[in-house]
N, C-alpha and C positions, 0 to 999 in steps of 0.2 A: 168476547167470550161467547160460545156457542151454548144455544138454550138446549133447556134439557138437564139430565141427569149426564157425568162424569166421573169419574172416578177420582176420588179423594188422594190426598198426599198418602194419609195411612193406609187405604187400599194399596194403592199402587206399592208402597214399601212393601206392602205383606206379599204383595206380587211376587215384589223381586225376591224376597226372600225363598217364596214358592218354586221361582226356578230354578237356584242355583244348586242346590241339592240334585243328583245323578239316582235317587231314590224316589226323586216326585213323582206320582203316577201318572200317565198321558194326560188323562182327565184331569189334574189338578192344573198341569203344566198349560194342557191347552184354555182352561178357566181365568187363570192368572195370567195368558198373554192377551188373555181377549180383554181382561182387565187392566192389562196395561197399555193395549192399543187405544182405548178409549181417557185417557188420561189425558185434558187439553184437546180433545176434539171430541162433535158429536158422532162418530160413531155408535152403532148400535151394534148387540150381541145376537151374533148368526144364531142360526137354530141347531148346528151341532154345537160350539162352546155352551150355549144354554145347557142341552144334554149331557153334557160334559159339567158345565156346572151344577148341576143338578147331583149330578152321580158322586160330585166332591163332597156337598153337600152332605148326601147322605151315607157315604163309608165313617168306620167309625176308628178308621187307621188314619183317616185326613188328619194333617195337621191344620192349629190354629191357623197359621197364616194363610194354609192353601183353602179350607171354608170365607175366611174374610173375603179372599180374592176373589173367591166361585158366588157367594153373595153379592159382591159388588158387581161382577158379571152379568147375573142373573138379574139384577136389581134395574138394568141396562137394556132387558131385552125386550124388542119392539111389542109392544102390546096391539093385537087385534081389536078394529072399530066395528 
């Protein structure tokens, strides 16, 4: 198993929840796939899904599932030494 931070069984489901909807907003959608690309590997979160998470984060039309995903995204992104 790869060290580091991953994304959780529950993230990842709220992911998928995130995408299947044809109403997700880019930003959610692109939040939740970067949350699911990281599910089982270390992968880190680029710096536009960041933005993108970030932005799911704070709209207040996000749904529950697409903030979990955009957290657990965000939660992933490489931190500066």
């Amino acid at each position: 198993m790869p060290k580091g931070r991953q994304t959780s069984s529950a993230a990842a489901k709220a992911a998928g929840k995130t995408l299947a909807p044809k109403s997700a907003s880019k930003a959610a959608r692109s939040a939740a796939g970067s949350a699911l690309t990281q599910k089982g590997s270390n992968e880190r979160t680029g710096r536009a899904a960041a933005a993108a998470a970030a932005k799911t984060l704070a709209s207040k039309s996000a749904s529950k599932s697409a903030k979990s995903a955009a957290g657990s995204a965000l939660s992933q992104r490489s931190r500066k030494k």
